[in-house]
C-alpha positions in Angstrom: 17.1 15.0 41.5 17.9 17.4 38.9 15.6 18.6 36.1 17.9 17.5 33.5 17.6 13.6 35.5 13.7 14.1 35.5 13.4 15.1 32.0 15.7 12.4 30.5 13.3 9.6 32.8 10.0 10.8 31.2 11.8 10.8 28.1 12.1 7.1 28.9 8.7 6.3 29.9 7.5 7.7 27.0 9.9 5.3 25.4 8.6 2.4 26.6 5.2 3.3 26.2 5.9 3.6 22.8 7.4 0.0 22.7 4.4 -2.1 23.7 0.9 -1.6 24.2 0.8 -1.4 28.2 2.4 -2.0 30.9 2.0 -2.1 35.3 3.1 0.1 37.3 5.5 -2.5 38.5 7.6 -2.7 35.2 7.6 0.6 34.5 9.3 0.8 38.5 12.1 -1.5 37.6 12.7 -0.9 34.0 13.8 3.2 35.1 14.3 2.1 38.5 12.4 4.5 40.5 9.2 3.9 43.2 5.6 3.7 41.7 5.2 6.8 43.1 7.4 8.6 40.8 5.9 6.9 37.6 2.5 8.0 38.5 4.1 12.0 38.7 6.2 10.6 35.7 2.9 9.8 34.0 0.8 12.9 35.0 4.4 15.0 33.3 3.7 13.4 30.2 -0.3 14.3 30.3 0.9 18.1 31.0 2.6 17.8 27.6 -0.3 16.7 25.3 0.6 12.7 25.5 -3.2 10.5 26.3 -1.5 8.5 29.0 -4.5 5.9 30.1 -4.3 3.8 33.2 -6.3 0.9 34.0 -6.9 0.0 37.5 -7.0 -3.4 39.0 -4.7 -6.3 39.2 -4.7 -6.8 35.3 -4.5 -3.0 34.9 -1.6 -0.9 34.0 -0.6 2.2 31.6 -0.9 2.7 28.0 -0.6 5.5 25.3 -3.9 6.1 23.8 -5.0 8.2 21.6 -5.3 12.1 21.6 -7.2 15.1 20.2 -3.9 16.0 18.8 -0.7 14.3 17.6 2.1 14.8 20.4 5.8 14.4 19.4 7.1 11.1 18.9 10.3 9.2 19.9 11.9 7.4 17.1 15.4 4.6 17.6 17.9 5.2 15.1 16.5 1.9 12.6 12.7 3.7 13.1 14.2 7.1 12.1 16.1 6.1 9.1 13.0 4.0 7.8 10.7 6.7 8.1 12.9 9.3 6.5 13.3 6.7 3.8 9.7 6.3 3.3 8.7 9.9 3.7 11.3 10.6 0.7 9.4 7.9 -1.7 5.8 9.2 -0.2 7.0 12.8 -1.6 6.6 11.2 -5.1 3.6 9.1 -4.9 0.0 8.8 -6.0 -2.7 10.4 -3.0 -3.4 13.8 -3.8 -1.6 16.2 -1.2 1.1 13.3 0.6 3.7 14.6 -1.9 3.6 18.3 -0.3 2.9 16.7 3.0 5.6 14.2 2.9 8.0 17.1 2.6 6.9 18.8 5.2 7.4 16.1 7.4 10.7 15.2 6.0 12.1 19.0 6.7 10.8 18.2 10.7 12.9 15.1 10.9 15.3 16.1 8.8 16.1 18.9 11.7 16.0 16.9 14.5 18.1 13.9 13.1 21.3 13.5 14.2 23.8 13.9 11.3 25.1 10.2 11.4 21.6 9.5 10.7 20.8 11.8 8.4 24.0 11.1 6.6 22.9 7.5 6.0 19.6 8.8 4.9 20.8 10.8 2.3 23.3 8.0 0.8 20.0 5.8 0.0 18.4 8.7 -1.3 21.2 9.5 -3.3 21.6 6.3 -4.3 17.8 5.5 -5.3 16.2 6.3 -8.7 12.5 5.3 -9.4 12.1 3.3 -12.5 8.7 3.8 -12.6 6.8 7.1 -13.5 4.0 8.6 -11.3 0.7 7.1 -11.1 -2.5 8.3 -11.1 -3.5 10.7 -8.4 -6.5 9.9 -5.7 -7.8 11.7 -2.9 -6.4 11.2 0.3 -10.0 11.9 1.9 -10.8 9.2 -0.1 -8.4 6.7 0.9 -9.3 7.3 4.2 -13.0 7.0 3.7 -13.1 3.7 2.5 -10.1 2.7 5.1 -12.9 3.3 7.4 -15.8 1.7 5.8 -13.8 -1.6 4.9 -12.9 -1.5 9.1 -16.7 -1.0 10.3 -18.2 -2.7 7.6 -20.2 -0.5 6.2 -21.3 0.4 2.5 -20.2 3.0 0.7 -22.3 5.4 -1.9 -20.4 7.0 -5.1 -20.6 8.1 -8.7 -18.2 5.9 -11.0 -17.5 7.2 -14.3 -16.7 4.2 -16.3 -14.3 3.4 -19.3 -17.1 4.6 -21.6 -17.1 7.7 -19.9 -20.7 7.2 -18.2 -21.2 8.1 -15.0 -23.4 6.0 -12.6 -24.6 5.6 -8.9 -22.7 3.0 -6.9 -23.6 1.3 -3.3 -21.2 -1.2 -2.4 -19.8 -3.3 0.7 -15.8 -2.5 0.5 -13.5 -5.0 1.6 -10.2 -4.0 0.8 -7.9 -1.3 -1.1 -5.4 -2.7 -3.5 -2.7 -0.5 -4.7 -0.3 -1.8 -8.2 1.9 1.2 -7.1 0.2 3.3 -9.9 -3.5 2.8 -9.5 -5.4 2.6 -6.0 -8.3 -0.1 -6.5 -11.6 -1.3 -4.3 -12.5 -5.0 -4.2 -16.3 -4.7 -2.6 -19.5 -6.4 -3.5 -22.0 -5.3 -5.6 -25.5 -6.0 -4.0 -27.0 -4.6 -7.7 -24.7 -7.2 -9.8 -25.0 -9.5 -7.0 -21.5 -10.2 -8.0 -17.6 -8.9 -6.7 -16.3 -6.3 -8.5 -13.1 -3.9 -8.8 -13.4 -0.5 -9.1 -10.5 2.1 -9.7 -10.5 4.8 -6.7 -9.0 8.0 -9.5 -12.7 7.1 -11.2 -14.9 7.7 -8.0 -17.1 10.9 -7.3 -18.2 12.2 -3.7 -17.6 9.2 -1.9 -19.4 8.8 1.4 -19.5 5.9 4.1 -23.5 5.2 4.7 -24.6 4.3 8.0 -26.2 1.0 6.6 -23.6 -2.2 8.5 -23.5 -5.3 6.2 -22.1 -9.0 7.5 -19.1 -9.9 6.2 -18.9 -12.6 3.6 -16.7 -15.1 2.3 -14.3 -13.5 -0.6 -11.7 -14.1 -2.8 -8.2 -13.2 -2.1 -8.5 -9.5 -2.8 -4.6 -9.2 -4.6 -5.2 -11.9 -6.8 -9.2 -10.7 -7.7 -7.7 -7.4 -8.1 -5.2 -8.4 -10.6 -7.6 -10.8 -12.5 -9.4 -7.7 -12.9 -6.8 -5.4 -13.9 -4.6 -7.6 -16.3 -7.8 -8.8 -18.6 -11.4 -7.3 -18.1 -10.2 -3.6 -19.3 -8.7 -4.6 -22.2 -10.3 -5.8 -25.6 -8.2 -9.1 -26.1 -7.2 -11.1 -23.3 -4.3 -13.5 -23.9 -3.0 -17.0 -22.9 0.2 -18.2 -23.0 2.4 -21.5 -21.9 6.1 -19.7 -21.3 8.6 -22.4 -21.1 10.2 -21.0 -17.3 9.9 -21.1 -14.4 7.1 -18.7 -12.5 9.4 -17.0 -10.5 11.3 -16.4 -13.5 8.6 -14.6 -15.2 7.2 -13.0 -12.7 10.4 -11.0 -12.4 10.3 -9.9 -15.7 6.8 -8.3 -15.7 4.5 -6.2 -13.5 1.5 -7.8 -11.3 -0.6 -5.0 -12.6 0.1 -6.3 -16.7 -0.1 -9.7 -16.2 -1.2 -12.9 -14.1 1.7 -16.0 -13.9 0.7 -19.4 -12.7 2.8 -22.5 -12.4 1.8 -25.2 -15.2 4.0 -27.7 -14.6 7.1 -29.6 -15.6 9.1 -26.2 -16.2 6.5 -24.1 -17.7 3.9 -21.4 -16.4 0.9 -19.8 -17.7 0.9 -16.4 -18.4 -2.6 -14.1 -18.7 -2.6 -10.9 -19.8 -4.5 -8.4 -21.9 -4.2 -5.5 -24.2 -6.3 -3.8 -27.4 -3.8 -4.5 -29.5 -2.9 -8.4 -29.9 0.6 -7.3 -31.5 1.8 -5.4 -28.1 1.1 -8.8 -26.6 3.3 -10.7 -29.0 6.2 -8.1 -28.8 6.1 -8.3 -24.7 6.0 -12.3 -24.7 8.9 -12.2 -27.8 11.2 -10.1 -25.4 10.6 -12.3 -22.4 13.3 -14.7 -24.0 11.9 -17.9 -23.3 10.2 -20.2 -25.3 6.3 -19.5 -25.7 3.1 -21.4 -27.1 -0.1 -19.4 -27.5 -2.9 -20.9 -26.3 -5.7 -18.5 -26.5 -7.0 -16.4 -28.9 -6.0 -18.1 -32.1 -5.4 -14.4 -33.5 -2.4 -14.0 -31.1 -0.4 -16.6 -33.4 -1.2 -14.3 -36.6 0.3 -11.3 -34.9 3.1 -12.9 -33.9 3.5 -14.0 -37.8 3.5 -10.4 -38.6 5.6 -9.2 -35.8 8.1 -12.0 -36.6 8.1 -10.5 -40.7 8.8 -7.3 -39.4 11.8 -8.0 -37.6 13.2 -9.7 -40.5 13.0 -7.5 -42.7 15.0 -4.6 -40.3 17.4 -7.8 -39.8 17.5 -8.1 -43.8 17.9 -4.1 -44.3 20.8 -3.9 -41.8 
């Protein structure tokens, strides 16, 4: 057999170890058709060239592609390439401190290797794409992956937090899951001093370090929906209620997770709750929703509206 007929088999074994977590001897044999001799030489190739090929023995047993000390190439289909290229472009504008520049750098690898058909098509979506929203707020990426880690081993976490007063205190928390609005990175964890969930914004933390102190998980709320309890009333000094006459789905297209909460109320309506420290903003976004709206809570919210409502009639009246 020729080297050229050798390389392209490996290059298939790596292929479908790359498609499912393990496989026998057996399949490997008929899927390239070859003797399980040959996959075993196959297999020891691919260890030469920096790939943790593990084999189980026994009945059950079989290979699998574990993990290494280093990062060996990768084999990517056409729908796997195009998709990571995609993402890799959007990752190049986002919020962890040091992807952006890293991104790139991974983009020019693939970007070389890709076949022009491919790279073709991903350069139409890029082309094609423009973010409406502006960049976030920055977080570490030693971070991220800090509390990725706690949150799997269950473990807590110690850090400064500098609060929206600006004071800075000592934290020690059980994390259970990162939420991310697209423009802020959050924590859900509980707070063994509160004795209470809380939320805590990842941009705001200080040395962050995973303790070696385990902790039993616990029954929690839904960590998207606690998260954006959090985020859409507790910063903000007014915190607003409001029957729109729409559907949920409706409204929810209109505005952000991160600015507001929108529950179904029934017979057409929903309930939307939102906050801000100015009760005007509030009546302005509702007003431009376009549907019909009944303010339920605070009873200051109507005034503003009152005043907002004056003000647009007088530009009306001045054009």
């Amino acid at each position: 057999m020729t080297v050229e007929a050798t390389t392209e088999r490996v290059l298939r074994l790596l292929a479908l170890l790359q498609r499912r977590p393990s496989w026998t001897a057996a399949e490997i044999a008929a899927e390239l058709g070859v003797t399980d001799r040959s996959v075993r030489r196959d297999v020891e190739r691919l260890r030469a060239l920096g790939y943790p090929v593990q084999a189980a023995p026994g009945v059950g047993g079989g290979y699998q592609l574990g993990a290494g000390t280093r990062l060996p190439p990768l084999l990517f289909d056409d729908e796997e390439a195009t998709a990571t290229a995609v993402s890799l472009r959007l990752a190049s504008g986002g919020t962890v401190a040091g992807a952006s520049e890293a991104a790139l750098r991974a983009l020019a690898k693939l970007d070389q290797v890709m076949p022009p058909r491919l790279r073709a098509e991903v350069r139409a979506v890029h082309g094609a794409t423009e973010i409406l929203v502006g960049p976030g707020v920055e977080v570490d990426a030693e971070v991220l992956v800090t509390l990725a880690r706690a949150c799997r081993d269950a473990v807590r976490v110690r850090f400064g937090y500098v609060g929206r007063d600006g004071q800075e205190s000592e934290r020690t928390v059980e994390p259970v899951r990162m939420v991310t609005t697209g423009r802020r990175w959050y924590l859900m964890a509980w707070d063994p001093d509160r004795d209470d969930w809380r939320t805590f914004r990842l941009d705001r933390m200080r040395e962050v370090a995973a303790t070696t102190w385990r902790f039993r998980a616990r029954e929690h709320p839904d960590p998207v929906a606690y998260v954006q309890r959090s985020v859409t009333g507790a910063p903000y000094r007014y915190l607003a209620r409001v029957r729109i006459h729409a559907r949920a789905d409706q409204v929810r297209a209109l505005v952000p997770p991160q600015v507001a909460r929108v529950d179904d109320d029934g017979d057409g309506w929903c309930l939307l709750v939102g906050g801000a420290d100015e009760l005007e903003s509030i009546a302005m976004h509702v007003a431009r929703l376009g549907f019909e709206a009944e303010v339920l809570d605070p009873p200051e919210l109507r005034e503003a509206a009152a005043v907002l409502a004056r003000r647009l009639a007088a530009m009306a009246g001045a054009g």
